[in-house]
C-alpha positions in Angstrom: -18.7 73.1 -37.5 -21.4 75.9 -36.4 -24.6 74.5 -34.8 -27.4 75.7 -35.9 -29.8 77.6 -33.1 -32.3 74.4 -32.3 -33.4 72.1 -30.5 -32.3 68.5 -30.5 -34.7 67.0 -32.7 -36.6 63.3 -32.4 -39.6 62.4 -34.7 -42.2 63.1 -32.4 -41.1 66.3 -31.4 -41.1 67.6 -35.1 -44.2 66.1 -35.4 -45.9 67.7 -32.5 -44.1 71.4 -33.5 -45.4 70.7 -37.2 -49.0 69.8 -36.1 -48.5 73.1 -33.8 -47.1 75.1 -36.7 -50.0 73.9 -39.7 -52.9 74.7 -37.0 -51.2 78.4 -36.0 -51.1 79.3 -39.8 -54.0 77.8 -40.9 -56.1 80.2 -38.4 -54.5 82.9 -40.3 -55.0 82.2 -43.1 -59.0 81.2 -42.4 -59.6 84.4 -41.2 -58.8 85.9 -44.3 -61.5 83.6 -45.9 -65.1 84.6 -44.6 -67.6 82.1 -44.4 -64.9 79.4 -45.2 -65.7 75.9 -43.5 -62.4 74.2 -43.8 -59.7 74.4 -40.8 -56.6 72.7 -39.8 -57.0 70.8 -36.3 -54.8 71.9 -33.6 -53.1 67.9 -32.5 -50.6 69.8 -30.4 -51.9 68.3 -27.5 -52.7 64.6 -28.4 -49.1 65.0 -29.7 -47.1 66.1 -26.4 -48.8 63.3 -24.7 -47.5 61.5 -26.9 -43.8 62.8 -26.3 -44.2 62.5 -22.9 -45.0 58.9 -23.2 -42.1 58.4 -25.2 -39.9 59.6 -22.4 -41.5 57.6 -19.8 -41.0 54.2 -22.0 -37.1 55.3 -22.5 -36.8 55.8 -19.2 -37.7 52.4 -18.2 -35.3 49.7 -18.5 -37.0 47.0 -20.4 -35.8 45.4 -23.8 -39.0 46.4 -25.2 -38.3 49.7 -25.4 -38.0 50.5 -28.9 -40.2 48.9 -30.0 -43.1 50.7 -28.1 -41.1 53.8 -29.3 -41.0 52.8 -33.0 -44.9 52.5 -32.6 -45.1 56.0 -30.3 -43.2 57.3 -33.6 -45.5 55.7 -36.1 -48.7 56.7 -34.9 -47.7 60.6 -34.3 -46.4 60.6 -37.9 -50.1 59.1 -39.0 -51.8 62.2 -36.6 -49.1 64.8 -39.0 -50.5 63.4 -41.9 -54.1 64.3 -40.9 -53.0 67.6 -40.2 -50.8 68.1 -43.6 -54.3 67.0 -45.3 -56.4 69.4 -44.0 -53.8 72.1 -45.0 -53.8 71.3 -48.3 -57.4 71.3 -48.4 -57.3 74.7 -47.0 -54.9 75.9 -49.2 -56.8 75.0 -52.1 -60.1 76.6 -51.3 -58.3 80.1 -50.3 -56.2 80.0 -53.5 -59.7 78.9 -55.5 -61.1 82.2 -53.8 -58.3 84.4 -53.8 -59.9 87.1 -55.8 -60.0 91.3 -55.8 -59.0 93.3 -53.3 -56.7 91.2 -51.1 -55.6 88.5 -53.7 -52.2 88.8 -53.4 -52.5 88.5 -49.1 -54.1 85.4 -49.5 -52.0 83.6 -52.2 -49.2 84.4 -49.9 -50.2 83.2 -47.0 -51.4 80.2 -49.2 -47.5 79.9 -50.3 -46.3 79.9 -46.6 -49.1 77.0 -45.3 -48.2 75.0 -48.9 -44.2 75.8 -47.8 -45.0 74.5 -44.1 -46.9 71.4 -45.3 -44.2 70.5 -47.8 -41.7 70.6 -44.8 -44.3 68.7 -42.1 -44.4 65.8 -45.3 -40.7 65.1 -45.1 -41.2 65.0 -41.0 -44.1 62.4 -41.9 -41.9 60.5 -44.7 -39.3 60.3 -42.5 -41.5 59.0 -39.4 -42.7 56.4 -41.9 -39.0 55.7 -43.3 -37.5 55.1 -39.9 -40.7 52.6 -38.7 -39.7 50.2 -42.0 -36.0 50.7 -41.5 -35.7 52.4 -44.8 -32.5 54.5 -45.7 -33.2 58.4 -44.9 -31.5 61.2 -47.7 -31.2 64.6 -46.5 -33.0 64.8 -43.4 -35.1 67.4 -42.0 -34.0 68.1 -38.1 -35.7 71.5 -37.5 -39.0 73.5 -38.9 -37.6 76.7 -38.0 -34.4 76.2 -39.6 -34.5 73.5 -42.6 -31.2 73.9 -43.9 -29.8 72.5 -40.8 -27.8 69.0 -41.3 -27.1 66.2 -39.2 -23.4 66.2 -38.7 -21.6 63.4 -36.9 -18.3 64.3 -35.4 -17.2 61.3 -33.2 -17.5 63.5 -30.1 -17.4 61.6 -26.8 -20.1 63.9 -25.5 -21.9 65.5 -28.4 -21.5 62.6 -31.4 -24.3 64.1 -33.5 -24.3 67.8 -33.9 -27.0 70.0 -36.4 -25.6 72.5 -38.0 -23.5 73.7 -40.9 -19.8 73.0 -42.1 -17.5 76.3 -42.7 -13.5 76.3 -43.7 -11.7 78.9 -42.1 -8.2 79.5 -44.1 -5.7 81.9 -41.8 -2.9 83.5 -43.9 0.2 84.3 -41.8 3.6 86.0 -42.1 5.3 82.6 -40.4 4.8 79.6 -38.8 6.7 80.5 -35.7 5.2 80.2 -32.1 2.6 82.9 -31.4 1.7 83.5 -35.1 -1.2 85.3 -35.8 -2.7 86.4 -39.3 -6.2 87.3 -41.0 -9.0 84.6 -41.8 -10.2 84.6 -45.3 -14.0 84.4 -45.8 -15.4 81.3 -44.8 -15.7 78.5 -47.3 -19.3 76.9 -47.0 -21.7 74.8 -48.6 -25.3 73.5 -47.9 -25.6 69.8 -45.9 -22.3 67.8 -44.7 -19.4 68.8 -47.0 -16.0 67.1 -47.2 -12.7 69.2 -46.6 -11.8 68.4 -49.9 -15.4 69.8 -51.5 -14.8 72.9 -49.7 -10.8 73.5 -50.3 -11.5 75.1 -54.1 -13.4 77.6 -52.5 -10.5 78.5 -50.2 -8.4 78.2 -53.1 -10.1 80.6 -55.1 -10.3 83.5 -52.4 -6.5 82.9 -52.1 -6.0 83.3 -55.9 -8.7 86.4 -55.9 -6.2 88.0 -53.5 -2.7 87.3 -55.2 -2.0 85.5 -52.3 0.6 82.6 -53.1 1.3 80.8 -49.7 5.4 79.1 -49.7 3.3 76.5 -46.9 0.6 74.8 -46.8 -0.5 73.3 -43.1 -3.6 70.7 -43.0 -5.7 68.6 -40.8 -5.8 65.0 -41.5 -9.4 65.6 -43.0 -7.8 66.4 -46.1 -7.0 64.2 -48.4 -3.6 64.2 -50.0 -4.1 63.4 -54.1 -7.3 65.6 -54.7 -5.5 68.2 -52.5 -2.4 68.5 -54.1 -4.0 68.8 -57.2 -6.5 71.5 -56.1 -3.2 73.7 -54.5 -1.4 72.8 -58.1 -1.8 76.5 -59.4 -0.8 77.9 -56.1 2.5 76.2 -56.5 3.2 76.1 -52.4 6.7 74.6 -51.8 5.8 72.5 -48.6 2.4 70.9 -48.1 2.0 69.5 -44.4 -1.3 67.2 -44.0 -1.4 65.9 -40.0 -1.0 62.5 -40.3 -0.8 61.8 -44.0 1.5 63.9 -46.1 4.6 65.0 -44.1 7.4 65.9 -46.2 10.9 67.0 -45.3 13.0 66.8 -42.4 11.9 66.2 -38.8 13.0 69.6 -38.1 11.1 70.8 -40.7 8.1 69.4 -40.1 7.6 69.9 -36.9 7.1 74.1 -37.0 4.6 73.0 -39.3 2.8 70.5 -37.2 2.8 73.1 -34.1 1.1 75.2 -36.1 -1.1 72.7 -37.5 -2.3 71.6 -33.7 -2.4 75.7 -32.8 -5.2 76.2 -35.2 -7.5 73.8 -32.8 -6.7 76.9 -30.2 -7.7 79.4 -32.8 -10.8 77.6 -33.9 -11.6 77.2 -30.3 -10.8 80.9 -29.3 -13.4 81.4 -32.6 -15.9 79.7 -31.0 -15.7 81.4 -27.9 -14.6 84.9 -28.0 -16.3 85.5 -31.4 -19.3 83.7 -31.0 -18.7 80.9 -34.2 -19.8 77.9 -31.7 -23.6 78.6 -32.6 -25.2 80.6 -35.4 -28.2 83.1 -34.4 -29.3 83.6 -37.9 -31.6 81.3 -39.8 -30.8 79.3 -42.6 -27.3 79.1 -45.1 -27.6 82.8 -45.4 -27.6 83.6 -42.1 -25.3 80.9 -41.1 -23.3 82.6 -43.9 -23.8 86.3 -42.6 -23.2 85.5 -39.0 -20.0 83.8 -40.1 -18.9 86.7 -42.2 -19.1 89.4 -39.0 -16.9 86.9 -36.9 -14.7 86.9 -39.1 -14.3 90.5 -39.9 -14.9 90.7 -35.9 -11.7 88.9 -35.7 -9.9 90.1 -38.5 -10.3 93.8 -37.0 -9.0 92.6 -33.8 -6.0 91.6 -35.7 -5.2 94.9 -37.4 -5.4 96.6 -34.2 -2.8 94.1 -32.3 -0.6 94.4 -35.4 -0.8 98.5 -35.2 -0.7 98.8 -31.4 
C-alpha cells in the first residue's frame, strides 16, 4: 500500500477546503468577466468554526456526541451546497460570454470551477449519505488528490489508510537466505484492488520478459484456485501461498516460507530507503510514476551489488 500525500480527511474538513477551493477560483475566473455580477461566497470561515466545534464536542465525553456531530456534518454539507450553486451559476454566465479574444481562457477556467464543483458535489452527497446512514460507493477523501481510496488494513495503529494498492513481484536466482533479485514494474489499479485482480498483471510482465519462474512464493492474500489458474501458463513447479497452499515436504516448504516472511523486510526496506511509504505525485499517474523511479531506484542498486 502507498499513501497518498493528504491529510486525513472528515466531512467537515472537505467541506470547508471545498468551500475554500470554489471561492479561490471563482475570483479567477470573475476577473476575466468585466462587469459580471455573480460570485462565489468565500464560507471558509463559517466553515472552520464549524470544525473547530466539531473537535470540542468529540473531545467531551458525553453519549451525545455523535449525534451533535452528525448535525455539525449536516449543516456544513448544506453551506457546500450553497457554494457549489453559485459556481454553477458562474460558470454558466462566463461560458454564455465566453466570446473573441480570450474565449478559450475563459472556457477553461470554466472547465476547472465545473471540475471542482463536480468534486465538492460528491463531498456534499456524501455529507448527506452519511447523516441518513446510507451506503457510500467510491468515496472521495481528498480535493487535491481524487483518486485517492480508503484502504483498510487492520493496522493496530493506522486501520484506515488513503492511498493506492501496487504489487511488487521480485524475480530471484534462489530462495536461499540473503537472496536478492530485481522488482518487475509495479502492478496497479485505480481504488482498493484484490491480490488476485492485480496478479495477471504481474503475470503478463513475467511472460513479456520470458521469464518462467520453477517457484512461486505468496502471501496469504492470494487466493489459491483463481491463482493457480492465473500462473497456469507459467507452468511453475511449486506454488507456496502462506497459510493456504503449502505443498511438499516440511523441508521443502520451509525455504520457501523464509523467503515468503523476508519479502515483509524488502517491502519495508522499500518503504524506507526508497521512499514507497508515501507517494509525492498526484493522482494514479503519479502514484504510478513515483512508483516506477523506486523501483528502477532499487533495481539499479541491485546491478551494482551484483557487479561490485
Amino acid at each position: 500500500m502507498i499513501e497518498a500525500d493528504i491529510r486525513y480527511p472528515t466531512d467537515a474538513g472537505l467541506a470547508w477546503q471545498g468551500a475554500r477551493a470554489l471561492a479561490r477560483q471563482g475570483r479567477k475566473l470573475a476577473a476575466r468577466l468585466p462587469g459580471q455580477t455573480r460570485r462565489v461566497v468565500d464560507r471558509s470561515r463559517q466553515l472552520g468554526r464549524l470544525v473547530r466545534a466539531i473537535s470540542r464536542t468529540l473531545a467531551r465525553r458525553t453519549g451525545q456526541r455523535r449525534e451533535e456531530v452528525m448535525e455539525l456534518n449536516a449543516k456544513a454539507g448544506r453551506i457546500l451546497a450553497r457554494s457549489i450553486g453559485e459556481a454553477r451559476m458562474l460558470a454558466t454566465q462566463a461560458r454564455a460570454s465566453a466570446r473573441g479574444r480570450g474565449a478559450q481562457a475563459k472556457l477553461g477556467a470554466v472547465r476547472r470551477l465545473e471540475e471542482l464543483a463536480d468534486h465538492c458535489q460528491r463531498i456534499a452527497t456524501q455529507i448527506r449519505q452519511r447523516s441518513q446512514g446510507e451506503r457510500i460507493v467510491d468515496r472521495l477523501v481528498s480535493l487535491a488528490d481524487p483518486d485517492a481510496r480508503p484502504i483498510r488494513k487492520g493496522k493496530l495503529g493506522t486501520p484506515n489508510q488513503f492511498g493506492y494498492v501496487a504489487q511488487l513481484a521480485e524475480v530471484t536466482a534462489n530462495t536461499g537466505r540473503g537472496a536478492r533479485g530485481f522488482l518487475l514494474p509495479a502492478a496497479s489499479a485505480p481504488g482498493n484492488p484484490g491480490e488476485n485482480r492485480l496478479l495477471p498483471q504481474t503475470v503478463a510482465e513475467l511472460d513479456r520478459l520470458g521469464l518462467r519462474p520453477r517457484e512461486v512464493a505468496l502471501d496469504g492474500g492470494f487466493a489459491s484456485g483463481p491463482t493457480t489458474q492465473t500462473l497456469a501458463g507459467l507452468a511453475p513447479t511449486r506454488m507456496f501461498i502462506s497459510g493456504r497452499a503449502e505443498p511438499g515436504s516440511r523441508r521443502t516448504r520451509r525455504p520457501l516460507a523464509r523467503y515468503r516472511t523476508g519479502c515483509e523486510g524488502r517491502i519495508s526496506h522499500l518503504k524506507r530507503g526508497y521512499g514507497l511509504r508515501r507517494s509525492r505525485l498526484r493522482g494514479d499517474q503519479g502514484q504510478r510514476i513515483w512508483t516506477g523511479w523506486a523501483v528502477l531506484a532499487y533495481n539499479l542498486d541491485t546491478l551494482a551489488i551484483q557487479a561490485a
